[in-house]
C-alpha positions as CSV (number, residue, x, y, z in Angstrom):
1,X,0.7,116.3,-25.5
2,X,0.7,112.7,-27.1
3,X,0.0,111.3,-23.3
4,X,-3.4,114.0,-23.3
5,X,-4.3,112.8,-26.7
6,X,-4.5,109.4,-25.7
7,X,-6.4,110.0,-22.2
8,X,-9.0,112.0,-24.9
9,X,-9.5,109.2,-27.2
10,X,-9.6,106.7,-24.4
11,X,-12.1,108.4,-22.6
12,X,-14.2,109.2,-25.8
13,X,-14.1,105.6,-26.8
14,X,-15.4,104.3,-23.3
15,X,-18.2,107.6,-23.6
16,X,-19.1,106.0,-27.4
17,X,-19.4,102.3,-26.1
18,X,-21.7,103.3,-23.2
19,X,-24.0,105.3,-25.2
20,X,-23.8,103.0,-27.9
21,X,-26.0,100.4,-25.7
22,X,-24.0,97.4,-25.7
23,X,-22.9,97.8,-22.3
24,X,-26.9,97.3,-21.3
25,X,-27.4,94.6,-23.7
26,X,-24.6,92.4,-22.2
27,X,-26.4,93.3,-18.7
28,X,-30.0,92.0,-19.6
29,X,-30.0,89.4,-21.3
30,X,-25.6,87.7,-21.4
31,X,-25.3,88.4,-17.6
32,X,-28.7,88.2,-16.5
33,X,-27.9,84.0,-15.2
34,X,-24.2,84.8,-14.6
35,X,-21.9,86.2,-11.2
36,X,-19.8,88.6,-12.3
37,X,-16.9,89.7,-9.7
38,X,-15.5,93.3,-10.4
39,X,-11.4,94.0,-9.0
40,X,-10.7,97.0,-8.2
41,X,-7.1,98.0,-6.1
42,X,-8.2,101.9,-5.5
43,X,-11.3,103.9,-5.9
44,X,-11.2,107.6,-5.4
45,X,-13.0,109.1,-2.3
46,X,-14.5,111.8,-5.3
47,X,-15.8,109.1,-7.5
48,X,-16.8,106.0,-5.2
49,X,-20.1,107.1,-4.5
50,X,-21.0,107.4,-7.8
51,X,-19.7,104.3,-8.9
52,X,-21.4,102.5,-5.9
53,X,-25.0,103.6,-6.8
54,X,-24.7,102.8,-10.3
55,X,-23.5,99.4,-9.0
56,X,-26.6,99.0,-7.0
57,X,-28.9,100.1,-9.3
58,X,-27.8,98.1,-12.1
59,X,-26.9,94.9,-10.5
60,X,-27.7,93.0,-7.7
61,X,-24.4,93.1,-5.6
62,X,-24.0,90.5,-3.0
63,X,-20.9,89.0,-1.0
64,X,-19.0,86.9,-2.0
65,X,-19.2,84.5,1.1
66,X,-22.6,84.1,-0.4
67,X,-21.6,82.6,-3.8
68,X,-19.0,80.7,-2.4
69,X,-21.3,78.8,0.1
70,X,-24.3,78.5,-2.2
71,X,-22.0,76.6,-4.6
72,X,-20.8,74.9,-1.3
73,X,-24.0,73.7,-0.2
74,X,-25.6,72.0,-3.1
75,X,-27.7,70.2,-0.8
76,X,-29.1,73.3,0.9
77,X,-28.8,76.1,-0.6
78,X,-29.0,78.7,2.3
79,X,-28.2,81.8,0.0
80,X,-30.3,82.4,-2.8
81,X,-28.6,84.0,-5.8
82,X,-30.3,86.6,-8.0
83,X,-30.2,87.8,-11.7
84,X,-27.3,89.9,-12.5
85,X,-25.6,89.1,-9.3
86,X,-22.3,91.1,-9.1
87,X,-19.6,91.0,-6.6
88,X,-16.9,93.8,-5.7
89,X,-13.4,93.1,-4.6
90,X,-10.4,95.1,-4.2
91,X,-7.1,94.1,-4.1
92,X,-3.8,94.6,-2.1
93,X,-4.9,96.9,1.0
94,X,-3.9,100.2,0.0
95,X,-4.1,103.0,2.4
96,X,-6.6,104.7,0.1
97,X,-9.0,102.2,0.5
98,X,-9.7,103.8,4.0
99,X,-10.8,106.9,2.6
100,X,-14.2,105.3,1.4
101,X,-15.1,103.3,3.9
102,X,-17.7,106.4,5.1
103,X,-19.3,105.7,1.7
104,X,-19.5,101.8,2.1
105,X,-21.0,102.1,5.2
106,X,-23.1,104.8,4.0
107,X,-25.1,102.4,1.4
108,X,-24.3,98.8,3.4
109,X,-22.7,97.6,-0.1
110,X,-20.8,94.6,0.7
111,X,-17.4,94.6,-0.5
112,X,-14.0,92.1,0.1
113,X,-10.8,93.5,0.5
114,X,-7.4,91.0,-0.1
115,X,-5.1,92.2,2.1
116,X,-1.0,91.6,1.8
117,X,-0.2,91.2,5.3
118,X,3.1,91.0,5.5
119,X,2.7,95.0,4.0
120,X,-0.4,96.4,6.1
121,X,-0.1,97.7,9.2
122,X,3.5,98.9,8.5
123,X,5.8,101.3,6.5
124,X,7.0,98.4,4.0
125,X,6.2,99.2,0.3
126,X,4.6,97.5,-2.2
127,X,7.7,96.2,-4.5
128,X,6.2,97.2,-7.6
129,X,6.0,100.9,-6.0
130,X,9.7,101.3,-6.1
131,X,11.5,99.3,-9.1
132,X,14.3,101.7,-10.1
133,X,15.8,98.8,-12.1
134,X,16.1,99.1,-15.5
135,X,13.3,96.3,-16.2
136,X,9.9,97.2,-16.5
137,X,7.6,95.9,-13.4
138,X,6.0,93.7,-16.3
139,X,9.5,92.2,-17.0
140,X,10.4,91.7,-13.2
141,X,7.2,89.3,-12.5
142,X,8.8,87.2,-15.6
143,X,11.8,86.1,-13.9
144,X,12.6,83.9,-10.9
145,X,11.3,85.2,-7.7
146,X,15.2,84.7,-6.2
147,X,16.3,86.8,-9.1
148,X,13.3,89.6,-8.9
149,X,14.4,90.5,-4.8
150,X,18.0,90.3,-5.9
151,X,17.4,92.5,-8.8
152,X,15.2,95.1,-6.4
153,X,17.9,94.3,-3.8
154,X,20.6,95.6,-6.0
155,X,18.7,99.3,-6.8
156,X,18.1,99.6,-3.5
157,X,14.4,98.1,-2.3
158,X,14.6,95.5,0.3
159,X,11.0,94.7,1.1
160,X,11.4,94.3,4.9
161,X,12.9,98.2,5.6
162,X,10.5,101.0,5.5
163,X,10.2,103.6,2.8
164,X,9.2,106.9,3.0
165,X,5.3,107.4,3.7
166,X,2.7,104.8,4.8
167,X,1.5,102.9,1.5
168,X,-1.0,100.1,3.1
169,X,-4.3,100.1,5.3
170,X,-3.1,100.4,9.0
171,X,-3.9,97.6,11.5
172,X,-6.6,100.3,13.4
173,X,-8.3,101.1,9.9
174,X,-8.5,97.5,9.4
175,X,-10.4,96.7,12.5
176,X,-12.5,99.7,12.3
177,X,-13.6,98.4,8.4
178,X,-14.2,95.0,9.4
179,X,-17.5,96.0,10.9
180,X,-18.8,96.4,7.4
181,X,-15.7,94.8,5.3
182,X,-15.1,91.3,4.3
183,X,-11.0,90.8,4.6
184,X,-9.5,87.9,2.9
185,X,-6.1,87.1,2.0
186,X,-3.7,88.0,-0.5
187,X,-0.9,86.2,0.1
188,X,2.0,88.6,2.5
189,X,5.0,89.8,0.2
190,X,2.6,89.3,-3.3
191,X,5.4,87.3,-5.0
192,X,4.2,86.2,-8.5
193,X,3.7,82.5,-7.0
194,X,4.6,80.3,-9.8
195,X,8.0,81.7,-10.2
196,X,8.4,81.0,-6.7
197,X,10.0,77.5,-5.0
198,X,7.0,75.6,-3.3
199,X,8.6,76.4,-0.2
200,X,8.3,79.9,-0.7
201,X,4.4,79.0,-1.8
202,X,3.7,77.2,1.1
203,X,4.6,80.0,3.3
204,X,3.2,82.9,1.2
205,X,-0.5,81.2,1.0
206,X,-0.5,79.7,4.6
207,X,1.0,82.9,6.6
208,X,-1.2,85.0,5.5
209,X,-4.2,83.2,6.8
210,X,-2.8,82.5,10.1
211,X,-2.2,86.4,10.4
212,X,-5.6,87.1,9.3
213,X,-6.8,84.7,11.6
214,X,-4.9,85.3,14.6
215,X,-4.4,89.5,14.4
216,X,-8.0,90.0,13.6
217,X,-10.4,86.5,14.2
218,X,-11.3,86.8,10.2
219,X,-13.1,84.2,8.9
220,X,-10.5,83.4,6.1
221,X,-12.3,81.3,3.3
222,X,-10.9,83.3,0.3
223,X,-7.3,83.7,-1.2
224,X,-6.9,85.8,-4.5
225,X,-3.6,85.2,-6.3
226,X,-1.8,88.0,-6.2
227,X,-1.1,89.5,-9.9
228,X,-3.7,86.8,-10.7
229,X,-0.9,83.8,-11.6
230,X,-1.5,80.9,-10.7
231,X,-0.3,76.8,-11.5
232,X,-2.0,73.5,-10.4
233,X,0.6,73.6,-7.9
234,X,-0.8,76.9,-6.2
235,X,-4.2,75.7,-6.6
236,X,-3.8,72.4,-4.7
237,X,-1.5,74.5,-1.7
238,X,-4.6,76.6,-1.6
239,X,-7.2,74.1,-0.9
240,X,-4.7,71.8,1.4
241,X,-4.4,75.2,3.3
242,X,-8.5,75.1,4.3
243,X,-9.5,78.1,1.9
244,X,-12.9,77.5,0.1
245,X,-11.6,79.3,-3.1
246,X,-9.6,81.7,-5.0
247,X,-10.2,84.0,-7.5
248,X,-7.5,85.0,-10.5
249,X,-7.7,87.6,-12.9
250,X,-9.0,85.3,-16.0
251,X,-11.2,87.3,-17.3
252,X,-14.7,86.3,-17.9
253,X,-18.0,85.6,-15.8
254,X,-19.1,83.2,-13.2
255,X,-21.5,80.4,-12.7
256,X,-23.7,77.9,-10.1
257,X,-21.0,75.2,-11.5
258,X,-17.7,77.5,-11.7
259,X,-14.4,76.0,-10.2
260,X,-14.2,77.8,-6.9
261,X,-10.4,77.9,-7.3
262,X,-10.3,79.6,-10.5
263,X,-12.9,82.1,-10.1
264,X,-13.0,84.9,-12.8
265,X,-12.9,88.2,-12.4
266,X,-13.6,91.3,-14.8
267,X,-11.8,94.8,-13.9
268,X,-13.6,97.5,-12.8
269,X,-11.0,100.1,-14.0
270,X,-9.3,102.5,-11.9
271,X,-12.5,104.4,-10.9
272,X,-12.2,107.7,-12.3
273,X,-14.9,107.4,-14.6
274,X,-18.7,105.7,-13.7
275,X,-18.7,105.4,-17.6
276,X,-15.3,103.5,-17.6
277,X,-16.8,101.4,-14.7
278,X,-20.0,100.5,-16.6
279,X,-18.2,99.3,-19.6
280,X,-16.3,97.4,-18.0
281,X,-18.3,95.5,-15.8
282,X,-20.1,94.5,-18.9
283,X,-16.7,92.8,-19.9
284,X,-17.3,94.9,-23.0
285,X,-13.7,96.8,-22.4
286,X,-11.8,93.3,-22.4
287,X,-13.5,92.2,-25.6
288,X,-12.5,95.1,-28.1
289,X,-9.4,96.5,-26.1
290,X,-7.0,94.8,-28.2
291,X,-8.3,97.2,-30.8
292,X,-6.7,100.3,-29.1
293,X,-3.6,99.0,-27.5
């Protein structure tokens, strides 16, 4: 009942702030000279097509190889970047994310997907899918990474043995997307890096491209930290590596002068709702959310 009640007000307060009109002020006038880049980890099959054209009507989505070689080529600038330009990205590689590639095709919208290698194409599960430890996930990506396996060791989860059902994109579904998807990386256990020896780093960031690389002959140019943590130390692994950026979760907009190794990103939600989506995008959500928590 109290779990209903909240899903109610939640819902009414993202129906208030859409029809209140903020949402299309932000769009007009604040974002109108910025790049905003939407994350998204799942989109339901029911809902995608939906959120899609009100993506495409709204904003002007491009890929992101675009923004990142525009800022790349300040001498020529072979990519032109429109008003309201918006990019889509979705993270991790679930198995879900097959079920609207139909719909991608259907309207060309270009999207990037981070894969975790070391999960797709497998039975392995994501950690955070099976912690039957009496920490909350939030709590696990506080502590060392040594500790966090040990602690998922000891209830059972060992991320190299199969669990039940399939919980990542296969390698077939990857191939077959890649005619219209952009696949980048995403590091290949998604350890929260920072809490991780460099060695451990090292491997995570630079693995995962040469799989990308030699499993599928992707051009990999983007990394995307996975839970969004990042350190100087991460950063500078990254660009040693030969990626020509990485995005985080910091919330906020981009630029023509961002860092390319901090790019911002702004959630798109969980893509129930195309009146959750367009609040959001506007960055609207993160500003007053504090409010409701």
């Amino acid at each position: 009942m109290v779990n209903n009640l909240k899903i109610y007000l939640r819902n009414l307060i993202f129906f208030v702030l859409y029809f209140s009109g903020i949402p299309f002020l932000i769009r007009e006038f604040f974002q109108k000279n910025k790049i905003t880049i939407l994350t998204f980890h799942h989109i339901p099959k029911d809902s995608c097509e939906k959120i899609f054209k009100y993506l495409l009507a709204k904003y002007n989505v491009i890929p992101l190889k675009n923004y990142v070689d525009y800022i790349k080529d300040s001498d020529e600038k072979k990519h032109s970047i429109p008003p309201k330009a918006l990019i889509i990205t979705i993270d991790d590689g679930l198995k879900e994310n097959y079920d609207i590639y139909d719909t991608i095709k259907k309207y060309d919208i270009p999207v990037t997907i981070f894969l975790t290698t070391g999960v797709i194409g497998s039975y392995k599960g994501f950690w955070w899918n099976h912690n039957k430890t009496s920490l909350s996930t939030e709590d696990l990506k506080k502590i060392s990474d040594k500790k966090r396996i040990k602690t998922l060791e000891s209830n059972g989860f060992f991320e190299n043995d199969p669990v039940t059902s399939r919980e990542s994109l296969s390698l077939n579904e990857i191939k077959i997307m890649s005619q219209t998807v952009d696949f980048q990386s995403h590091s290949v256990t998604h350890p929260i890096l920072p809490k991780c020896d460099i060695e451990k780093v090292k491997y995570e960031i630079t693995e995962s491209m040469k799989f990308l690389k030699s499993t599928f002959k992707f051009d990999v140019y983007a990394f995307a930290y996975p839970n969004g943590n990042y350190s100087l130390r991460e950063e500078e692994i990254i660009k040693s590596t030969g990626y020509d950026c990485a995005l985080t979760t910091d919330h906020g907009f981009n630029t023509l002068n961002s860092d390319l190794f901090r790019l911002k990103r702004i959630s798109g939600g969980i893509g129930h709702s195309i009146i959750e989506t367009a609040v959001k995008s506007s960055s609207l959500w993160e500003r007053i959310s504090f409010f409701f928590r």
